[in-house]
C-alpha positions in Angstrom: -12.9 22.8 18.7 -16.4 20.7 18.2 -16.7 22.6 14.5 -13.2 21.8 14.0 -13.9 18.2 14.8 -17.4 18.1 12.5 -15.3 20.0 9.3 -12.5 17.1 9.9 -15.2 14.6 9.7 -17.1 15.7 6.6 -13.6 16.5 5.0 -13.0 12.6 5.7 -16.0 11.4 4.4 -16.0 13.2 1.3 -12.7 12.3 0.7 -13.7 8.6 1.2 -16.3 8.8 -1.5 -13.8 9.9 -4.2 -11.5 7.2 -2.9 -12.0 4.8 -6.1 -12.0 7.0 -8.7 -8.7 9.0 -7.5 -6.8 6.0 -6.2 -3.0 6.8 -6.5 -1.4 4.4 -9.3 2.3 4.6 -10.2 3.0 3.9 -14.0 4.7 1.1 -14.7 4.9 -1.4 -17.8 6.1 -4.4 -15.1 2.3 -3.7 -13.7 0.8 -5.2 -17.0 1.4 -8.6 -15.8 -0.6 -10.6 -13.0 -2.8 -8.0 -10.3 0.2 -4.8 -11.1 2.1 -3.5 -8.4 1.3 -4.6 -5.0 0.7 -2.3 -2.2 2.6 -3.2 2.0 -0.8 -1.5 3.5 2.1 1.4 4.7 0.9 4.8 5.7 2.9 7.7 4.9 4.9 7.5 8.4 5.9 4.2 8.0 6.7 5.0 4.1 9.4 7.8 5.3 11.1 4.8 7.7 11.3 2.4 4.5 7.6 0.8 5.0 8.0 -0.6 9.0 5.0 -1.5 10.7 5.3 -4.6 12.2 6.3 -3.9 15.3 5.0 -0.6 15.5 2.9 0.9 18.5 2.5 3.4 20.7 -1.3 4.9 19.8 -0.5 8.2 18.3 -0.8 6.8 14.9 -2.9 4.5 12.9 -0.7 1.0 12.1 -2.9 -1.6 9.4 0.2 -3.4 8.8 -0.2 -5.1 12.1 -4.2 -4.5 13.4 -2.7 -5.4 16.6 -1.0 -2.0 17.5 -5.1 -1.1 17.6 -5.4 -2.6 21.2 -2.8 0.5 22.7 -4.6 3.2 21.2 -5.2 6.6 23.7 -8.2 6.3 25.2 -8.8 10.0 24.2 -8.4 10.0 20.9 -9.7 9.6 17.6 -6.9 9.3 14.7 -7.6 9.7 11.2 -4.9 9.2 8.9 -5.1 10.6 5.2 -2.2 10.3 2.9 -1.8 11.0 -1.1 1.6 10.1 -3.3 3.1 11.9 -6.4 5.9 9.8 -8.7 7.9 11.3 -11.2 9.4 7.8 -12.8 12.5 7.9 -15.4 12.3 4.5 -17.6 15.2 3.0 -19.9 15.2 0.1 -22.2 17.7 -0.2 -24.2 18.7 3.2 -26.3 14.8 4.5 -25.6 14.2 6.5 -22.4 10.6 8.0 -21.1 9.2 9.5 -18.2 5.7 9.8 -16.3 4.2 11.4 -13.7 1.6 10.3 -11.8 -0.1 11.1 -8.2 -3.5 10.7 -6.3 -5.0 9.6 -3.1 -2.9 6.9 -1.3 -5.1 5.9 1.8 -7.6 6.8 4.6 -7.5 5.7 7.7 -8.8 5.9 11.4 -8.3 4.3 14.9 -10.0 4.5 18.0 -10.6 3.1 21.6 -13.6 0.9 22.3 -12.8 -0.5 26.2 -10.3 -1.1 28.0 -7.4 -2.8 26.1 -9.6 -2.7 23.3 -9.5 -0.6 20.2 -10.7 -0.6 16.4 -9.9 0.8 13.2 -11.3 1.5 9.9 -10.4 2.8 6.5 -9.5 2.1 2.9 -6.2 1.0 1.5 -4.7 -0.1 -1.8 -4.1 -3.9 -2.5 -2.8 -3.8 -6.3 -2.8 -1.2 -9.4 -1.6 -1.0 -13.2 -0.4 1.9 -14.9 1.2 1.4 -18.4 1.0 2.9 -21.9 3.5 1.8 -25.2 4.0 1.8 -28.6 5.7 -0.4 -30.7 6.4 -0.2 -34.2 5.1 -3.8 -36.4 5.9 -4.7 -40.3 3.0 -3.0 -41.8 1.4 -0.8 -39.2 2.2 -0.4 -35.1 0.9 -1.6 -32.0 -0.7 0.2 -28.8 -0.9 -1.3 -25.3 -2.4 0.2 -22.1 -3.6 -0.8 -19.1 -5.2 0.8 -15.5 -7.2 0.1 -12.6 -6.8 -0.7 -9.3 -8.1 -3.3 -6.5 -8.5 -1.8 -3.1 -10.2 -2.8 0.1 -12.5 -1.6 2.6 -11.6 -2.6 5.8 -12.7 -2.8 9.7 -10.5 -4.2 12.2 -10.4 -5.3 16.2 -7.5 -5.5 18.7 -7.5 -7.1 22.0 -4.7 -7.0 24.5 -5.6 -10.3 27.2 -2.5 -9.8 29.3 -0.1 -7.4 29.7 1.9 -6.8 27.0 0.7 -8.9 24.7 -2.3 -7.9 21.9 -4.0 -9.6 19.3 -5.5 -8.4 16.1 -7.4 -8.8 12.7 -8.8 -6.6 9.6 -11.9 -8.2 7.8 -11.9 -6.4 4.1 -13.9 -5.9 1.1 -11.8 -6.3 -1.7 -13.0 -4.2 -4.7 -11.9 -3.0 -8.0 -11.5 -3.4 -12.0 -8.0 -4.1 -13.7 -7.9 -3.2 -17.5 -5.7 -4.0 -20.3 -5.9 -3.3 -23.8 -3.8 -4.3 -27.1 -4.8 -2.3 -30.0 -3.5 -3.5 -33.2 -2.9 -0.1 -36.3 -2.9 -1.5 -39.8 -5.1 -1.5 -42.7 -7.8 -1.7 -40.2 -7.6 -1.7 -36.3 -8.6 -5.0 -33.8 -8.5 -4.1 -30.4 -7.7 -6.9 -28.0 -9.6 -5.8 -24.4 -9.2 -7.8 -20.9 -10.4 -7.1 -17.6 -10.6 -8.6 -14.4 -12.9 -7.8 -12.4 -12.7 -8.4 -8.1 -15.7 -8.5 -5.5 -14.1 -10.4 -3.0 -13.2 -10.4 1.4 -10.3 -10.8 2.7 -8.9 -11.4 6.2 -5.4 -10.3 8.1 -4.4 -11.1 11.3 -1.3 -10.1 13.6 -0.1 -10.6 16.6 2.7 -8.4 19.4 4.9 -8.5 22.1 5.8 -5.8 24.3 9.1 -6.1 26.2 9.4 -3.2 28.7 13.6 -3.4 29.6 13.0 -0.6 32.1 11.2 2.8 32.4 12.5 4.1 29.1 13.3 1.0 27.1 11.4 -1.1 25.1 11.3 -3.8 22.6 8.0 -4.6 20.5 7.7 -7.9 18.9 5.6 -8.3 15.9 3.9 -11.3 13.4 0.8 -11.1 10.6 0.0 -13.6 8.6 -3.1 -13.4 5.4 -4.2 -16.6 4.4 -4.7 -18.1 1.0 -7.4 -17.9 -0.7 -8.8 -17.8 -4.1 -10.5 -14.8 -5.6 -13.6 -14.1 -6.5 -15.0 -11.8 -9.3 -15.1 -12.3 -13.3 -12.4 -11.8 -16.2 -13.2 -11.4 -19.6 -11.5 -11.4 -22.6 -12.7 -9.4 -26.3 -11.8 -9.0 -29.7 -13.1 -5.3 -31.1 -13.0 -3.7 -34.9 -12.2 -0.5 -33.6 -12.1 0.8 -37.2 -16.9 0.1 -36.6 -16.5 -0.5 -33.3 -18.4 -3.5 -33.5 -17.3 -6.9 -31.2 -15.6 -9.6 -33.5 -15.6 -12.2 -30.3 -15.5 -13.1 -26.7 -11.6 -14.8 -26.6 -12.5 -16.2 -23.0 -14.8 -15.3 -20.2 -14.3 -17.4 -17.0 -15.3 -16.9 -12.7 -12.2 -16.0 -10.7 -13.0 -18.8 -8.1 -10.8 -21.4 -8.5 -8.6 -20.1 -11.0 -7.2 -17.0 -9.2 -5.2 -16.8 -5.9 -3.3 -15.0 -3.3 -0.6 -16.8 -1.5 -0.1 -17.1 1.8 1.7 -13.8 3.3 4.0 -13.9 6.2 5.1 -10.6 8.4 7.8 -10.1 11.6 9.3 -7.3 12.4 11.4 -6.2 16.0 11.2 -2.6 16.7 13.2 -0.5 19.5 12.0 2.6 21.4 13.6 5.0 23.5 10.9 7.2 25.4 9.7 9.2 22.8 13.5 10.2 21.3 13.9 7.1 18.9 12.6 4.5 17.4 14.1 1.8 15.2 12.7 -1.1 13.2 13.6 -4.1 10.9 10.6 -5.6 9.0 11.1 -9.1 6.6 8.0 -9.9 4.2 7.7 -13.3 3.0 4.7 -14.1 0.2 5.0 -17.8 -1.7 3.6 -16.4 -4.7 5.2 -19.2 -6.5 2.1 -21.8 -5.5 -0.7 -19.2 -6.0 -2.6 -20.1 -9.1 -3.1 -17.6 -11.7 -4.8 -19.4 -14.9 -3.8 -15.8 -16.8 -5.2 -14.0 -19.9 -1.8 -12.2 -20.7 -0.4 -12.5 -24.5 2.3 -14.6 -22.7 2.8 -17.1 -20.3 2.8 -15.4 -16.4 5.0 -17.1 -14.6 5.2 -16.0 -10.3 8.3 -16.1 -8.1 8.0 -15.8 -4.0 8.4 -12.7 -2.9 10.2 -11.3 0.1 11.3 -8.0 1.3 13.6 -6.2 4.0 12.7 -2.8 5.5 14.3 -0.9 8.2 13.6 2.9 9.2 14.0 4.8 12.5 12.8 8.0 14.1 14.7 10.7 16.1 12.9 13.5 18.3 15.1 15.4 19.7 12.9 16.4 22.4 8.6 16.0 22.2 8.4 19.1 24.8 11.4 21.5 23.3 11.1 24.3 20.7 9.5 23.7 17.1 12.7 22.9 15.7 13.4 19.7 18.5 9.7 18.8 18.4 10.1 17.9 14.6 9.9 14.1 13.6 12.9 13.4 11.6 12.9 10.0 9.7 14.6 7.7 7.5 14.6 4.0 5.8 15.5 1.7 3.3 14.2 -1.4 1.6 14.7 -4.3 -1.3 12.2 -5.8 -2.9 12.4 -9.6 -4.4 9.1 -8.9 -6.5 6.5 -11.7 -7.5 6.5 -10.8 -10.9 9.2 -13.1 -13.5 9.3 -11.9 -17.3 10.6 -14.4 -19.3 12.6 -16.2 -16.9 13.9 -12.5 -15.4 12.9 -11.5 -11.5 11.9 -7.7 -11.0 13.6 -6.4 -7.8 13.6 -3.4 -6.9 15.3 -1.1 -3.7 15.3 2.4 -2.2 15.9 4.8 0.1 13.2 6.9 2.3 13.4 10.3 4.5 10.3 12.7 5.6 9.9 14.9 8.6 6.5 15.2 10.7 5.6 18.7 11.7 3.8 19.1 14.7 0.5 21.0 14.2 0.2 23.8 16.9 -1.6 23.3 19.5 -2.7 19.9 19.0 -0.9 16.3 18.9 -1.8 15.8 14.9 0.7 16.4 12.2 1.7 17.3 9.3 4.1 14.4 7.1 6.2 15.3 3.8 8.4 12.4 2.7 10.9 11.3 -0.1 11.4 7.9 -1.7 14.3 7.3 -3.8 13.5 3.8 -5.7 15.3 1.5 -8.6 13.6 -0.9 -10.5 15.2 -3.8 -12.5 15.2 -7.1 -13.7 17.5 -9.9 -13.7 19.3 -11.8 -14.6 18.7 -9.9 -17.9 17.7 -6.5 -17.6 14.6 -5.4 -19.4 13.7 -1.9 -18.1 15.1 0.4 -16.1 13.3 2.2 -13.8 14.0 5.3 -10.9 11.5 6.7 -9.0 11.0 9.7 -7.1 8.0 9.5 -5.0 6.7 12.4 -3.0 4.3 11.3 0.3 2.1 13.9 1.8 0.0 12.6 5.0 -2.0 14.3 7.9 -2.1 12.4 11.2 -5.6 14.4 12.9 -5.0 13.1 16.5 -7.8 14.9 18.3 -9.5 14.8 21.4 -12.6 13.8 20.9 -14.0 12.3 24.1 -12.1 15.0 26.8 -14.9 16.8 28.4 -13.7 20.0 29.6 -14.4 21.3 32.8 -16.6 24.9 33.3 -14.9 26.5 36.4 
């Protein structure tokens, strides 16, 4: 077992290293505006339950939704959570349809006990990404625009539970990562329009929860986070290329982030049910005022945010933790909808799904193995724009091992 718990290690670590350059990143042309598609810091349990987390505890998983949940961590264990995401998308607009596929590492994640109603975490997780390739035909030639990248962060986190029930939590992050966009113009000669932003940046997220015991097998969990505000930090850049000698034909804007760049505040609660180990339930609502972040933009057109909020809701069923394979299973399922952040020209993207996956316990150990499905539309509205369906295929490994049990020579 203490070679099995040295290979896990190293396979974590190297995994860890490669995180930036195969970060998983869905393709998407609504991601070429503002930081892409935003990531909900969901593992891939919490993605087969529709994203929940809020109000999610219990110490046999790892929970960065709400740092929190660290403080009732096993005093036992060591958790390490790895997850990695393949998307098939269908797209429509108008009479023209396409597909993509995409896939990649999602996130890594551990959790552990430090004292006595004390426990910490660790790992990396995505913030934003952009995804996106087009053509489009012009009046004496075409024109070409792409885009990728991703911002993720590093993070290390603390819970604390002062009195019973109750625990207190925060994730300190390094936000890092390059977003790139370029317009190529295809005529008598070719200009290439290239912008990048560039982030180097912390960030903080604190939570909060409440745990109601009704009696011996009943209990309701209470949760809150809140982010703060904050500008960014980092560069963007703006350049005008002659492909056709690749030579540089001028700098269109260069400018710090500080200042000109925000998140908004972000708001989570959530109320989650649990029934022994049999079932568990939970609602989540996400509130982000988008709307007063500033964003000075270096998009062809004006970017223009809306506040976002979402609705999750997911449960779990075991039909009995000490029965045969079969009842041991974790069966799950979820839905969500999405009021996004992004508006294009004057039209909200919104988008909702459905969720299922099934964790396999591993034999002879408490880890497990998670397959999911996510079913998700994409739209916008009041005029619709593009159409988008996505089937997205989560594959996770919970390693709950136990590291710290000292066995006894008889």
């Amino acid at each position: 077992m203490k070679n099995y718990r040295y290979f896990i290690a190293t396979l974590m670590l190297a995994i860890a290293g490669a995180f930036q350059a195969s970060a998983q990143v869905t393709e998407t042309p609504y991601s070429r505006l503002g930081y892409g598609t935003l990531g909900d810091n969901a593992t891939g349990i919490q993605r087969h339950m529709g994203g929940v987390g809020y109000a999610m505890q219990g110490g046999r998983a790892v929970n960065s939704k709400n740092p929190a949940s660290y403080a009732a961590t096993d005093s036992l264990t060591f958790i390490w959570d790895v997850g990695v995401d393949v998307s098939q998308v269908w797209s429509k607009e108008g009479d023209t349809k396409g597909n993509a596929f995409s896939g990649g590492l999602d996130y890594l994640s551990g959790v552990f006990r430090i004292a006595k109603n004390v426990g910490g975490s660790f790992g990396f997780i995505p913030y934003s990404s952009v995804s996106y390739s087009f053509n489009s035909d012009l009046a004496n030639g075409s024109e070409s625009r792409s885009g990728n990248g991703s911002i993720s962060e590093l993070y290390l986190g603390g819970a604390w539970s002062p009195v019973k029930g109750l625990s207190v939590g925060a994730n300190f992050s390094y936000m890092f990562g390059t977003l790139e966009h370029s317009t190529a113009i295809v005529g008598t000669s070719t200009s290439v329009f290239y912008r990048m932003m560039e982030v180097r940046d912390w960030n903080v997220h604190i939570g909060a929860q409440y745990a109601i015991d009704i009696n011996r097998k009943n209990r309701v969990v209470l949760g809150a986070t809140y982010t703060p505000k904050k500008t960014f930090r980092g560069n963007t850049i703006g350049t005008f290329y002659d492909a056709s000698n690749d030579t540089k034909i001028d700098t269109a804007f260069q400018c710090n982030m500080k200042g000109n760049y925000e998140q908004p505040n972000t708001y989570g609660v959530g109320i989650s049910y649990n029934h022994g180990t049999k079932l568990f339930a939970e609602v989540d609502f996400t509130y982000q005022d988008w709307a007063n972040a500033k964003y000075t933009g270096f998009e062809p057109v004006k970017v223009k945010f809306d506040n976002r909020w979402k609705v999750s809701g997911g449960l779990q069923f075991i039909p009995d933790d000490r029965g045969n394979y079969l009842k041991r299973i974790n069966y799950r399922l979820g839905a969500f909808y999405n009021h996004d952040y992004l508006n294009v020209l004057g039209n909200n993207v919104r988008d909702y799904g459905v969720t299922c996956g099934f964790g396999f316990p591993a034999l002879g150990s408490k880890s497990l193995v998670n397959l999911g499905f996510e079913w998700k539309h994409r739209v916008s509205s009041p005029t619709c724009l593009i159409k988008e369906d996505y089937l997205n295929i989560t594959f996770s490994v919970t390693f709950n091992e136990m590291w710290f049990w000292k066995n006894k020579i008889r």
